[in-house]
C-alpha positions, -999 to 999 in steps of 0.1 A, spaced: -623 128 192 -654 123 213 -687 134 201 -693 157 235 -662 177 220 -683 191 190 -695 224 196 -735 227 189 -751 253 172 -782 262 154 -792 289 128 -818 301 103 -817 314 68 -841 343 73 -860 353 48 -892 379 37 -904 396 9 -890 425 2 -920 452 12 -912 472 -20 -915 446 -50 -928 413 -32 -889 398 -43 -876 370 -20 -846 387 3 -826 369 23 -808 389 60 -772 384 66 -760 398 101 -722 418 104 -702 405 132 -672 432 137 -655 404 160 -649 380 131 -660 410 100 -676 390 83 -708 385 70 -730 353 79 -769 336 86 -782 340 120 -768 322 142 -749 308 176 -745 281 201 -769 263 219 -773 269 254 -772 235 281 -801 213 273 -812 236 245 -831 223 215 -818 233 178 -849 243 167 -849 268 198 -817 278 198 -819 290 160 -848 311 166 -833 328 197 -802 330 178 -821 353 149 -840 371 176 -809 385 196 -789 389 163 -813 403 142 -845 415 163 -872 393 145 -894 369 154 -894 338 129 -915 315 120 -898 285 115 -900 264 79 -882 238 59 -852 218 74 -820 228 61 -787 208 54 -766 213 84 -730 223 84 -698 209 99 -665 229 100 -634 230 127 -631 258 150 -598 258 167 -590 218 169 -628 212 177 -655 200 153 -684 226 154 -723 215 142 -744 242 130 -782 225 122 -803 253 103 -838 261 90 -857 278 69 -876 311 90 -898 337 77 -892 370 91 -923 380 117 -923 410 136 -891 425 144 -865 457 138 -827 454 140 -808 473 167 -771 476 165 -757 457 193 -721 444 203 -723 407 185 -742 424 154 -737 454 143 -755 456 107 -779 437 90 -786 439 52 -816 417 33 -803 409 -1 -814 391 -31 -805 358 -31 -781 362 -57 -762 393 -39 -761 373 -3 -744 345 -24 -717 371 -32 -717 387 1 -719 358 23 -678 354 39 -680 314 41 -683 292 8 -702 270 32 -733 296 41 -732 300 0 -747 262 -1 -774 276 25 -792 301 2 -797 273 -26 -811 250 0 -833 275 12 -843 285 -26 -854 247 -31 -870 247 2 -894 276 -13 -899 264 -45 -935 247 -54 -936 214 -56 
């Protein structure tokens, strides 16, 4: 299969403290198309970078600015009969608030541990312990 058959996309794991307790919380968007429950994300547009793409991805799916962090493993699945890239990063949460819309239609910021469970793909799973690595103090 040629590589200009693999569908590119970009993403971030979006994170903040929570404003109650200061505790890391991770956002997971809701797409009723698929119902299922997944990082920010989508494909790029012609001649689009990753990095760009991801955070326009988490703007128009979630409605917050990000400020991009750590590199992140990137994930390779099948869609169809077509290999599909997704390259992710680490993004804090900057200014923002959610608003329902057709692709997205809830948001939730969980603990890490509860996005594990939540999270539809086994794939996105491996996500939240790369971006708990990318945190941790060196």
């Amino acid at each position: 299969m040629a590589d200009d058959d693999t569908i590119r996309a970009a993403g971030c794991v979006l994170w903040r403290r929570s404003p109650v307790d200061s505790a890391l919380e991770i956002c997971l968007v809701h797409r009723p198309k698929y119902d299922d429950w997944s990082h920010p994300k989508g494909k790029l547009k012609r001649g689009e970078e990753s990095l760009a793409g991801a955070l326009r991805e988490v703007e128009e799916e979630t409605g917050y600015d990000a400020a991009p962090g750590a590199v992140l493993p990137t994930v390779h699945y099948v869609v169809g009969e077509r290999p599909k890239e997704v390259r992710y990063w680490a993004a804090e949460a900057a200014e923002g608030r959610f608003v329902p819309n057709d692709e997205v239609d809830r948001v939730l910021w969980l603990s890490p541990i509860a996005a594990r469970h939540r999270l539809t793909q086994p794939r996105d799973r491996e996500l939240v312990d790369a971006l708990l690595d990318a945190l941790r103090p060196a």
